[in-house]
C-alpha positions in Angstrom: 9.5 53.9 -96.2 8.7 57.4 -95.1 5.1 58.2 -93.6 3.8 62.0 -93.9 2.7 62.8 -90.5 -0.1 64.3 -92.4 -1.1 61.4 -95.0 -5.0 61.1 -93.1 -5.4 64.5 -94.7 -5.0 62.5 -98.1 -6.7 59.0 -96.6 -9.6 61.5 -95.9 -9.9 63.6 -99.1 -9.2 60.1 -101.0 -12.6 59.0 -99.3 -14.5 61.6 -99.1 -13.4 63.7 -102.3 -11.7 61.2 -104.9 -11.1 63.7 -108.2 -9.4 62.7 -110.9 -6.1 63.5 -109.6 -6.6 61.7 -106.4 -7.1 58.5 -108.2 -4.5 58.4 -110.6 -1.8 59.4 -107.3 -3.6 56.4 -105.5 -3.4 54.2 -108.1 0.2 55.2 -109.0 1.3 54.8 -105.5 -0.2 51.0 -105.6 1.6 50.5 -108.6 5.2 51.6 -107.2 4.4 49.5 -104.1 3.3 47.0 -106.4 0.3 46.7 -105.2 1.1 45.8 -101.8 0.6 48.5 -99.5 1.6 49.0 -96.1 -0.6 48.0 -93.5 -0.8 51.7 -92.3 -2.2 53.0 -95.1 -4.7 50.1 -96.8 -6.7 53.3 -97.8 -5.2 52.9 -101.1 -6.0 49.0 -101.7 -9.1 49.8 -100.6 -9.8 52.4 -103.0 -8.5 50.4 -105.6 -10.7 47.3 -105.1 -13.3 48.9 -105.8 -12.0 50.6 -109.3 -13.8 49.2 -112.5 -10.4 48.1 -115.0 -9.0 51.2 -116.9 -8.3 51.0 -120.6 -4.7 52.0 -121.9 -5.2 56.0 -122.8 -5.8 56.8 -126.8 -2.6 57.2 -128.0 -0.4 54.8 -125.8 0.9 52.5 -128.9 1.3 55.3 -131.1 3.8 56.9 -128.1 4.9 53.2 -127.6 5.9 52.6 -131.4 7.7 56.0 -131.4 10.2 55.0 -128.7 10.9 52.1 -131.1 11.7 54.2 -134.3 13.7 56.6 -132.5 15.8 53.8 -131.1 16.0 52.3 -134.4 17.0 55.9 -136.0 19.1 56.3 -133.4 20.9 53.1 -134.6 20.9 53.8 -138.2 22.3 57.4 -137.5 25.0 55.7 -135.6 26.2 52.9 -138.5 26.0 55.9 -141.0 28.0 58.6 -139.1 31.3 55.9 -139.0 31.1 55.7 -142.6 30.5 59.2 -143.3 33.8 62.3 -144.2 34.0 64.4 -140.7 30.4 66.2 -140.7 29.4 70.0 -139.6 28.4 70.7 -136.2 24.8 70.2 -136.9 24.9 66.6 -138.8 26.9 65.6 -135.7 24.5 66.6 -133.2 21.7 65.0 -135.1 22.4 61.7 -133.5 22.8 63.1 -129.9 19.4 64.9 -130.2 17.8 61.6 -131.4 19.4 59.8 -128.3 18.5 62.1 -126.1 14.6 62.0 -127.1 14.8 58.1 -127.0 16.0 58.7 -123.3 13.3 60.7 -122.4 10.8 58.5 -123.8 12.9 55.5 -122.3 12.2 57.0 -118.8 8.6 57.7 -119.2 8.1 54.1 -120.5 9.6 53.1 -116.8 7.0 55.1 -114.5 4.2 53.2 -113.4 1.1 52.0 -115.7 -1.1 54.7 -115.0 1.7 57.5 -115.2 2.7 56.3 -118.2 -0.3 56.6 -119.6 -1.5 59.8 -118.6 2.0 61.2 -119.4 2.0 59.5 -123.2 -1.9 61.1 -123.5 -0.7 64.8 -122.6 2.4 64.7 -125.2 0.7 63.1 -128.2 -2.0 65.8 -126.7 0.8 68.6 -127.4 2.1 69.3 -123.9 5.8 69.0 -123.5 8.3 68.9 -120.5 8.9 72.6 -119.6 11.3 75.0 -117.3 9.7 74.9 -113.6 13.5 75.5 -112.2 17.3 74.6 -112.5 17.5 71.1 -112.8 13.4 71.1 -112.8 11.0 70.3 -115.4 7.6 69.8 -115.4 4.7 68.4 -117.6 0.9 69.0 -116.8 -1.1 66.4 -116.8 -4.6 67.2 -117.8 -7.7 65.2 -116.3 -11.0 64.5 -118.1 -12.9 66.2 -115.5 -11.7 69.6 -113.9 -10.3 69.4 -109.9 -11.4 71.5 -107.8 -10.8 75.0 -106.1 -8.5 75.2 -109.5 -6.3 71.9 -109.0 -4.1 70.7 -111.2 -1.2 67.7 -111.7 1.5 67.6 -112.7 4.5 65.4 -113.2 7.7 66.8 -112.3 11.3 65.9 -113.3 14.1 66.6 -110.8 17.8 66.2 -111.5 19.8 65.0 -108.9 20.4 67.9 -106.5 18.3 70.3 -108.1 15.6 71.7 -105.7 12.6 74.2 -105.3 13.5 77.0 -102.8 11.5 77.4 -99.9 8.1 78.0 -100.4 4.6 77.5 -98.2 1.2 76.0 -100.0 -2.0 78.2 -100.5 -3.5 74.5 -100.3 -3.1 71.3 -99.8 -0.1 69.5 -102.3 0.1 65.8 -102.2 3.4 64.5 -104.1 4.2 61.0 -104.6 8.0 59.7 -105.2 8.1 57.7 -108.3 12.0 57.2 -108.8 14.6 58.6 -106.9 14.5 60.4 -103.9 14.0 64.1 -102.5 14.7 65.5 -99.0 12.3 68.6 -97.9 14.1 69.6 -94.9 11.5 67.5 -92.5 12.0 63.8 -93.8 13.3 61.8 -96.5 10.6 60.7 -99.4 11.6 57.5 -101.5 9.7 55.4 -104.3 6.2 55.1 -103.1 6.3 57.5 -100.5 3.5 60.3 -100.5 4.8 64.2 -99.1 1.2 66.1 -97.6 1.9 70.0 -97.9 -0.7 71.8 -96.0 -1.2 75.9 -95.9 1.2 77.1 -92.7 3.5 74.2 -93.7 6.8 75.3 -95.1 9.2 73.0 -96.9 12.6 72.7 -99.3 11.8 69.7 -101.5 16.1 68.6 -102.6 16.4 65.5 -105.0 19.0 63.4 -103.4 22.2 61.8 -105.2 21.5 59.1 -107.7 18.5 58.2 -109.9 16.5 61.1 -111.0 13.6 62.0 -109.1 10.5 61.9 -111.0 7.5 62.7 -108.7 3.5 63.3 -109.0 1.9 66.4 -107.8 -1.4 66.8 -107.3 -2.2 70.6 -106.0 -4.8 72.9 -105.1 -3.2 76.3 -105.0 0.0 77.9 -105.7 3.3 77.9 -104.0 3.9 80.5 -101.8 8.0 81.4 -102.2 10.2 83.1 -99.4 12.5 86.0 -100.5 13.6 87.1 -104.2 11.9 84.2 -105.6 8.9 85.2 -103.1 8.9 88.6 -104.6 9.2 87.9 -108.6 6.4 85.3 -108.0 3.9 88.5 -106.6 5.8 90.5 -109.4 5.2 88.0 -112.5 3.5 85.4 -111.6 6.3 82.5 -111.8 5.5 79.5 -110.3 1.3 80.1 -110.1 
């Protein structure tokens, strides 16, 4: 287990500050630890104690039942494709596109409760997976009640290897490791583990062989790139 060197920035704002986002990276990193945190950082248990119980989002057995019928078409598409004549290109992707969907939903169904949830509420809500880099996608989670100074959340998905470039933080970015594993250049960040970038502090977040890395972000402020990435970002706009 990895320990920011800067995790009392999040202990404090967790206390002093708890928005929306705060809480459901708290209670998500209590669920990956399985609700036994480390003695160094009881902040979280302590938070949670003191939660009222959360009822499953709007939404969640609708998202639930639709992993079941894909898997099921998914099935059916299968028995019928062996007794079907050779098929054109696009009847033979059909059941590859269904499998992949069920795959997608099959991972999200793995993330902790309250990811889960929140993830299941902003697709049935419309929002989708999009491109946030090579091997990088990313889906916003909205909150009931607005962060502050412009925060936002967001749950990323990061192939093995795949990596954002180098890049500072107009504020602070708290990032928890929900599967897999990503290296910034400073430490290694596993399951559970909570990464503090801090304006001044310059990293290169790298998802290490294995699992995929899915990871919670919870920022106030944009990235701040270095070089030709650095440049189309004042350009365009990318990555704000």
């Amino acid at each position: 287990m990895t320990v920011d060197p800067h995790i009392d920035v999040f202990a404090d704002r967790l206390r002093d500050a708890p928005d929306a986002g705060l809480k459901l990276l708290a209670s998500a990193a209590a669920a990956v630890r399985d609700e036994r945190p480390a003695a160094n950082e009881t902040w979280a248990g302590a938070f949670l104690e003191d939660e009222a119980p959360v009822a499953l989002a709007s939404g969640a057995d609708a998202a639930l039942a639709r992993i079941d019928a894909l898997a099921d078409l998914d099935a059916a598409l299968a028995d019928r494709r062996a007794t079907l004549p050779k098929a054109a290109p696009s009847q033979a992707a059909l059941p590859q596109v269904a499998r992949g969907a069920a795959k997608g939903l099959t991972e999200l169904n793995a993330l902790p409760d309250p990811v889960r949830e929140a993830a299941f509420s902003a697709i049935m809500a419309g929002g989708h997976f999009g491109f946030a880099g090579f091997g990088i996608r990313r889906l916003a989670i909205p909150m009931d009640t607005p962060l502050p100074g412009g925060g936002h959340v967001d749950l990323l998905r990061i192939e093995p290897g795949a990596g954002v470039a180098t890049h500072d933080h107009e504020g602070e970015e708290f990032t928890l490791v929900l599967t897999g594993a990503f290296d910034d250049g400073h430490a290694t960040y596993g399951p559970g583990d909570i990464n503090v970038g801090l304006p001044g502090f310059k990293h290169e977040p790298k998802a290490l062989p294995g699992d995929v890395c899915f990871a919670l972000a919870v920022s106030y402020g944009s990235a701040k790139f270095d070089g030709s990435i650095g440049l189309l970002q004042r350009l365009t706009g990318f990555g704000n």
